[in-house]
N, C-alpha and C positions, 0 to 999 in steps of 0.2 A: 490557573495560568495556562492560556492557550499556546496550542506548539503552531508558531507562526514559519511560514514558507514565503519569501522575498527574492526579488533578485537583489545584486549589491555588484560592484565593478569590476568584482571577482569572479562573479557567477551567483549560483542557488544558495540559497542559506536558510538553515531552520533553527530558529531562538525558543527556548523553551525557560529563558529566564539566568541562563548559563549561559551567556553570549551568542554569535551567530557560528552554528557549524557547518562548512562544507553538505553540499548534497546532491545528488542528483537526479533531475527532472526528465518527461520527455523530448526526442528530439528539437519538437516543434515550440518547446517553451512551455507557459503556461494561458491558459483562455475557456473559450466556448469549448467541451467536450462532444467529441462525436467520437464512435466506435472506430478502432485503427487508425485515428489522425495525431497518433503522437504527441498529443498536449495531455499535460496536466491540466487538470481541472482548477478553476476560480473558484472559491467560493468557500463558504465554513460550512465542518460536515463533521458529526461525533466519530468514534473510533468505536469500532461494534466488538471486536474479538481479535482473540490472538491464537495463531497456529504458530507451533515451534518443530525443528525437527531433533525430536528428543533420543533418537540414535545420536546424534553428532554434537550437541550444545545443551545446554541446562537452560528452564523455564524460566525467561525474563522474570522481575519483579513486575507485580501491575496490578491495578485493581481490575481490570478486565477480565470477561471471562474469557478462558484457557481451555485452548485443546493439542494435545500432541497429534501433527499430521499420518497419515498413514499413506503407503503407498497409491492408493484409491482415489486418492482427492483430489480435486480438479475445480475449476471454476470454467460456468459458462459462458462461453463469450459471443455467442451467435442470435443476432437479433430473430427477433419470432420464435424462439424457442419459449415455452411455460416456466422455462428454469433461468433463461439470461438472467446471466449477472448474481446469481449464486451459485454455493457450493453443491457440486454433484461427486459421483462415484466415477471412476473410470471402470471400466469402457463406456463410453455415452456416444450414444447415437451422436451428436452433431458436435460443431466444433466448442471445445473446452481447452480449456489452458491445464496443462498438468503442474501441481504445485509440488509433487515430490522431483526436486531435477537433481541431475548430478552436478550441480556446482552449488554454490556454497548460497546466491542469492536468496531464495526461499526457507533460509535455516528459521528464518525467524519475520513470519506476517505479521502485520495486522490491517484487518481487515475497515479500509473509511469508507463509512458511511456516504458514499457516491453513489445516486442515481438508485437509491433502493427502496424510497420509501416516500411518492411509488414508484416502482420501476419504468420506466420509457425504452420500451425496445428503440437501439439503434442509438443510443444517448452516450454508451461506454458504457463498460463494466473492468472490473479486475483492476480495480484502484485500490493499493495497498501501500503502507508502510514497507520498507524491505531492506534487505544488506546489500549497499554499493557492490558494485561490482569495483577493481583495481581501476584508477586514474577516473573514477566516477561518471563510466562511460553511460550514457541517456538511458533511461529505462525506458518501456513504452507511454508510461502516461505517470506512472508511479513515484513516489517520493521515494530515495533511497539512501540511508543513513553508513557510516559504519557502525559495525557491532557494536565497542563502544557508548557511541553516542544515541544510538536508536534503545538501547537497554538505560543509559541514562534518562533517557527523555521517558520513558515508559515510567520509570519509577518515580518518577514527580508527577506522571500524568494525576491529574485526581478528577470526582464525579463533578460532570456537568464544563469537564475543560473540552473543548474541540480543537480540530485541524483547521486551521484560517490557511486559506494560500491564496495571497496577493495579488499576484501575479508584480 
């Protein structure tokens, strides 16, 4: 059962077979993805991994593979770099998003399969699964669930379901 991403008259919604739940998308909706333009990506795409921040929460259920974050880690976001659009180590020479933050967002990744296989510098990168922020304000490009329901949808995830998003 694919975890599907909709709009509906409400707003974003992602059904995983449990009804449609609240969520939130980038500013600019969802479409054609380009690096910094604020949309969610179109299209179906596997879920590759899950980072958790295992100081502050317990390890979602998943069949995915799992890794506990560590202060270091970062994702590259800077086209022409040999590493865009994966995981690096901080400090990195060029521009990387840091994934250990002080708010509560990043408690619990997972990492979709967007634009990785192969990569296209300049296409986007750092498309994740994540925890809403309060009143489900826009992430940059990213799906965003509550805890709740991002840890439900994980636990029915099974092998060979993907992330479908509509637009």
């Amino acid at each position: 059962m694919d975890l599907t991403v909709s709009n509906s008259a409400a707003g974003p919604v992602m059904n995983w077979g449990a009804g449609p739940r609240r969520c939130a998308i980038g500013p600019h909706g969802m479409g054609q993805k380009k690096e910094g333009d604020g949309k969610t990506p179109i299209g179906v795409f596997p879920l590759r991994q899950l980072f958790w921040r295992a100081d502050r929460t317990e390890k979602p259920k998943t069949i995915l593979p799992a890794r506990a974050l560590v202060p270091e880690d970062g994702w590259c976001d800077a086209p022409g770099d040999p590493n865009y659009n994966k995981l690096v180590k901080h400090p990195y020479p060029v521009s990387a998003e840091h994934l250990w933050l002080d708010s509560h967002v990043y408690d619990i990744i997972v990492v979709v399969g967007f634009n990785d296989d192969p990569v296209v510098q300049g296409a986007g990168s750092a498309i994740f699964l994540h925890l809403a922020r309060d009143g489900y304000t826009p992430t940059a490009g990213c799906v965003a669930l509550t805890d709740h329901d991002l840890r439900a949808a994980l636990a029915q995830f099974r092998a060979g379901d993907k992330l479908r998003i509509t637009g």
